[in-house]
C-alpha positions in Angstrom: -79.7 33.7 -68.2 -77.6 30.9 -68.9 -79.2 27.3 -68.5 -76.9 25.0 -70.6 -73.5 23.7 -70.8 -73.0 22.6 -74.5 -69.5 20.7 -74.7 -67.7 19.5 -78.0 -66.5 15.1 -77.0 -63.1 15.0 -78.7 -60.1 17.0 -76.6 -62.9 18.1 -74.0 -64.6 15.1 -72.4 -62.3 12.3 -74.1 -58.4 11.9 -74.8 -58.3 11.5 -78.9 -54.8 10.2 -78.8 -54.8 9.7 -82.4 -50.5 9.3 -82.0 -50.6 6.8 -79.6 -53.0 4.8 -81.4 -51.1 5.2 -84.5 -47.4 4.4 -82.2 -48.5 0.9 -81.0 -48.6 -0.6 -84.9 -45.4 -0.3 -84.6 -43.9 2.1 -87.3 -41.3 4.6 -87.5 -41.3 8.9 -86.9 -41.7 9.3 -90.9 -44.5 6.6 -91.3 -46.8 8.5 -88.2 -45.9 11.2 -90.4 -46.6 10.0 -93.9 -50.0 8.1 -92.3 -51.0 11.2 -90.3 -50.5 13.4 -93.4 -53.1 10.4 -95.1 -55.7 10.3 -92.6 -56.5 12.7 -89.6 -54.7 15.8 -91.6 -56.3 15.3 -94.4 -59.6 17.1 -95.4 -61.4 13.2 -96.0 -61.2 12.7 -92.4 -63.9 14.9 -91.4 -66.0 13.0 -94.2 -65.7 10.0 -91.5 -67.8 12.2 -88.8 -70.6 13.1 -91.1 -71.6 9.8 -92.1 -72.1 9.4 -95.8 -69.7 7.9 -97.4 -69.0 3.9 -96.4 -66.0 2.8 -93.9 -64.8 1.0 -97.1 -64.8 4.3 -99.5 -63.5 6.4 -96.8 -60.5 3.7 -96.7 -59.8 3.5 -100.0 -59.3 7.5 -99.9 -57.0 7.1 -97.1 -55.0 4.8 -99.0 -55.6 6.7 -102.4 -53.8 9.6 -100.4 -50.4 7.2 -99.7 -50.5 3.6 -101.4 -47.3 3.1 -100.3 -49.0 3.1 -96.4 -51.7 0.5 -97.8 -51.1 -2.0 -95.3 -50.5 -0.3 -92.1 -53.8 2.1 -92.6 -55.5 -1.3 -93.4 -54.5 -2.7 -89.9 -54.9 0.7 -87.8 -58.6 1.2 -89.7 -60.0 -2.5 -88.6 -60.7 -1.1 -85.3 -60.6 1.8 -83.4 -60.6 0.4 -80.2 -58.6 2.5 -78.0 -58.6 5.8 -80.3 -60.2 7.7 -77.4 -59.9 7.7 -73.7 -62.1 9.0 -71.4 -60.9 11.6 -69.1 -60.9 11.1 -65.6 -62.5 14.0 -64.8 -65.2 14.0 -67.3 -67.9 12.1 -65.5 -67.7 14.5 -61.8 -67.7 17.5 -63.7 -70.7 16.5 -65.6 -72.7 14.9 -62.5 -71.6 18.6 -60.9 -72.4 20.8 -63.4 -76.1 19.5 -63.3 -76.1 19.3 -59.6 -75.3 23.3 -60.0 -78.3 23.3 -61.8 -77.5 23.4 -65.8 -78.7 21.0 -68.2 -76.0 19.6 -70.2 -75.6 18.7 -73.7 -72.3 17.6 -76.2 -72.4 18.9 -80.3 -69.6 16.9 -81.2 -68.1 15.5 -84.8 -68.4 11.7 -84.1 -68.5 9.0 -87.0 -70.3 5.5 -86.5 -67.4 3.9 -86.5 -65.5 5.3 -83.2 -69.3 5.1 -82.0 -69.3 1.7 -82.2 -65.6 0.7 -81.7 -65.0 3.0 -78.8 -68.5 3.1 -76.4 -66.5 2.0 -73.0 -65.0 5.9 -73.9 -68.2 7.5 -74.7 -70.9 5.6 -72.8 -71.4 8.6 -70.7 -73.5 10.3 -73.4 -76.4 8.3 -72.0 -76.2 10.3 -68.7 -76.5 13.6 -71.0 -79.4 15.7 -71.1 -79.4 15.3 -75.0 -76.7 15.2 -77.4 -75.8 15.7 -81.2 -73.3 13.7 -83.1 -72.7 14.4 -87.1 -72.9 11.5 -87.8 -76.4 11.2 -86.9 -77.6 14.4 -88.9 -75.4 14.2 -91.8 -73.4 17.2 -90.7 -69.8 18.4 -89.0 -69.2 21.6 -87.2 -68.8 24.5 -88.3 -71.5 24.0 -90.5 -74.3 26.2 -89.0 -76.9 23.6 -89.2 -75.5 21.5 -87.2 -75.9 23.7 -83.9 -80.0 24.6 -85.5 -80.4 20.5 -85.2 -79.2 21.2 -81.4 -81.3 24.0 -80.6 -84.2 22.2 -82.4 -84.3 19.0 -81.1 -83.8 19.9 -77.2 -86.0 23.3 -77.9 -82.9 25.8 -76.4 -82.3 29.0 -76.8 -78.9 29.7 -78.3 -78.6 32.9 -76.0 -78.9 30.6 -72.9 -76.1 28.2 -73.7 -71.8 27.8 -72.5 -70.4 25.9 -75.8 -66.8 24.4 -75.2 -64.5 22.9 -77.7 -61.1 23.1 -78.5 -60.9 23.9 -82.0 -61.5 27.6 -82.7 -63.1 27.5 -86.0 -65.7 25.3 -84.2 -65.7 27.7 -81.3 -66.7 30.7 -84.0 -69.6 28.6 -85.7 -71.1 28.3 -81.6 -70.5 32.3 -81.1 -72.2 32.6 -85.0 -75.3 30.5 -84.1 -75.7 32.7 -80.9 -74.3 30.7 -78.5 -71.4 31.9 -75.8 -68.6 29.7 -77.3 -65.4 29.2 -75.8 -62.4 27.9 -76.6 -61.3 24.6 -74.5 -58.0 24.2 -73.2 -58.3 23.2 -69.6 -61.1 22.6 -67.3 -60.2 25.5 -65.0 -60.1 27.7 -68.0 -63.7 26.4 -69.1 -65.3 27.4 -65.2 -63.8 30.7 -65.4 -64.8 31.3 -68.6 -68.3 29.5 -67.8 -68.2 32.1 -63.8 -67.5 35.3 -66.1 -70.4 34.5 -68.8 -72.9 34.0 -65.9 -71.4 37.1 -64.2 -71.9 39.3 -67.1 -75.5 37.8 -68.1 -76.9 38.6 -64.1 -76.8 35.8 -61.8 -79.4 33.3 -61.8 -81.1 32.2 -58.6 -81.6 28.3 -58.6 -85.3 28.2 -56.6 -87.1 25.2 -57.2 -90.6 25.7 -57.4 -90.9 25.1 -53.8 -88.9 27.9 -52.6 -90.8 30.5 -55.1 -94.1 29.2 -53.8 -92.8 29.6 -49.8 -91.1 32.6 -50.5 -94.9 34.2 -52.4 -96.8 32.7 -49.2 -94.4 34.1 -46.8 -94.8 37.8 -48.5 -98.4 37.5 -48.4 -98.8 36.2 -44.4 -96.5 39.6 -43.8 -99.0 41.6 -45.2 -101.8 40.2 -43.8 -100.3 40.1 -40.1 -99.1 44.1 -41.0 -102.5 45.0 -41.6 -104.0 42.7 -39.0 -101.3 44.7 -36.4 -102.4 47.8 -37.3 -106.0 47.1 -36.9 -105.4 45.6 -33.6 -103.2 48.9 -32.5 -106.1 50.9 -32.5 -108.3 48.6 -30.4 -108.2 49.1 -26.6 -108.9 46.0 -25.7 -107.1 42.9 -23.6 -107.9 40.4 -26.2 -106.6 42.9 -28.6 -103.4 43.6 -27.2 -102.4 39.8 -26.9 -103.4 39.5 -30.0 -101.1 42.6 -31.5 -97.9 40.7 -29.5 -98.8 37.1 -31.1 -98.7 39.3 -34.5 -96.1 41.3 -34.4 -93.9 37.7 -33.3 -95.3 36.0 -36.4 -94.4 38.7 -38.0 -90.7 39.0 -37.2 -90.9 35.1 -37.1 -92.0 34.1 -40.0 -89.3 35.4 -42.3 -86.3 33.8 -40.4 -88.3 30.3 -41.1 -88.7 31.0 -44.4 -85.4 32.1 -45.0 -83.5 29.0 -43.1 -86.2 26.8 -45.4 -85.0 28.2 -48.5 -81.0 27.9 -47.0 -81.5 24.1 -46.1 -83.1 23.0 -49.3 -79.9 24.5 -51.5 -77.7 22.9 -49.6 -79.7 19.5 -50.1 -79.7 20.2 -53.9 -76.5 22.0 -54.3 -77.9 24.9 -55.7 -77.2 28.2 -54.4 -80.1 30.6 -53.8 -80.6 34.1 -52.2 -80.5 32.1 -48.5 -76.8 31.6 -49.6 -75.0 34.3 -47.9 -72.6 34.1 -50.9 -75.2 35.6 -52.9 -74.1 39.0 -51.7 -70.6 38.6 -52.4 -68.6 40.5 -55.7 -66.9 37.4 -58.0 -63.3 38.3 -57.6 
C-alpha cells in the first residue's frame, strides 16, 4: 500500500542552475570550467550539504582546489541568492498529490547556507508533511542513515513510500533502505512511474472514516431488513404484507444511497473510492 511521496529538492522540485549562477559573474567558457572543476565537481562540495565543516573552511578548500580562481569563487560564494529556482510546477503537484490522498515528504542534500540564502526557492517545505535536509542530521544521501532519520522521525514504513530524485546513486540508497525509488527525469515520467508502483502493490481505496462507517451500517441494515423480510413472508397478515413491501424498498434503496454518498464525498475530496466507476477499469 503505498501512502507517501518521498521527493529529493535539487533537479525535482527546484531548478539548481548552478551554470547560470556561475555565467552572470561574468567569466569566460574555461573559467566555468576551471571553477566548476573547484567547486560543484569536486568531492568537498557535498561536505557543504552535511553541515560540519564552517562556510569559511569549506571556501578555503574551494580555493585550495584552484588559487588562481581565488577571487571569482570569493564573489560567487558571498551569496547564493539565485542558485535555485523553484519550478513552476512544483507547488500544484504537491497541493495535488495530497489532495490524491498521499502524504508527502522531501530527503534532500541541502546545506545551511542555500537554506538561508535561497528560502523564496524553498519556502514551500513548510507546506510538507515533514522533511529531512543533511544538513540538519549531519548526513548526505546515499548514506543509509539518512533515509532511517526519515523513516524515524515521521514513523513510515519504507515499503509504503514513492522516492524521486534525479541522481541514480541516490535513487539506489532509496531502493536499499526499502523504499520504491525512482529515478527523476520529468514529472510525467515520475506519475507513471508513481501509477505502475501503485498498480503492482493493489490499489488503495481512499475511504475516509466516514465512508467505512456508512458503508459497515449500510451492510448491517441489509441484513437486518433480509431477515426481517423473510420473517414477514411467512406471516399472513395485512400489516404484514405492507410491511414486507416497505422492506424489500429499503432494502433495494438503501444501497443506491449509500453508494451515491460514498460517490459525492470523493469527488468533494478528490479521492477516488469504490463509488468511482473508474475503479473498475484496467490501467492502460
Amino acid at each position: 500500500m503505498i501512502k507517501n511521496v518521498v521527493f529529493d529538492i535539487g533537479n525535482v522540485l527546484v531548478d539548481f542552475g548552478w551554470k547560470p549562477f556561475f555565467q552572470k559573474f561574468n567569466i569566460t567558457d574555461e573559467e566555468l570550467d576551471r571553477i566548476a572543476k573547484a567547486t560543484v565537481y569536486a568531492p568537498i562540495w557535498n561536505e557543504i550539504d552535511r553541515g560540519v565543516m564552517s562556510e569559511e573552511e569549506i571556501l578555503d578548500k574551494f580555493i585550495e582546489n584552484d588559487p588562481g580562481m581565488e577571487d571569482k569563487m570569493r564573489e560567487m560564494y558571498a551569496d547564493f541568492n539565485g542558485l535555485l529556482k523553484l519550478f513552476e510546477y512544483t507547488r500544484g503537484w504537491i497541493i495535488d498529490l495530497k489532495r490524491r490522498g498521499y502524504k508527502v515528504y522531501c530527503l534532500s542534500n541541502m546545506s545551511f547556507k542555500a537554506v538561508r540564502e535561497c528560502w523564496d526557492a524553498l519556502s514551500f517545505i513548510e507546506e510538507l508533511d515533514g522533511y529531512i535536509l543533511s544538513c540538519d542530521v549531519k548526513l548526505t544521501k546515499p548514506e543509509p542513515g539518512i533515509y532511517e532519520a526519515l523513516f524515524k522521525k515521521y514513523n513510515l514504513k519504507p515499503e509504503e513510500c514513492v522516492f524521486f530524485d534525479d541522481v541514480q546513486k541516490n535513487v539506489d540508497g532509496g531502493n536499499k533502505a526499502g523504499m520504491h525509488a525512482c529515478l527523476f527525469t520529468s514529472v510525467k515520467q515520475a506519475e507513471e512511474d508513481l501509477a505502475r508502483i501503485v498498480k503492482e502493490q493493489g490499489f488503495t481505496s481512499s475511504y475516509t472514516k466516514g465512508q467505512r462507517i456508512a458503508s459497515i451500517v449500510c451492510l448491517c441494515l441489509i441484513a437486518v431488513l433480509f431477515i426481517a423480510m423473510i420473517v414477514l413472508a411467512g406471516m399472513k397478515t395485512p400489516l404484514a404484507k405492507t410491511l414486507f413491501k416497505v422492506t424489500l424498498g429499503a432494502t433495494l434503496i438503501l444501497p443506491i444511497l449509500t453508494w451515491i454518498y460514498i460517490w459525492l464525498i470523493g469527488k468533494l475530496t478528490h479521492k477516488r473510492t469504490i463509488a468511482d466507476f473508474k475503479w473498475f477499469e484496467n490501467d492502460k
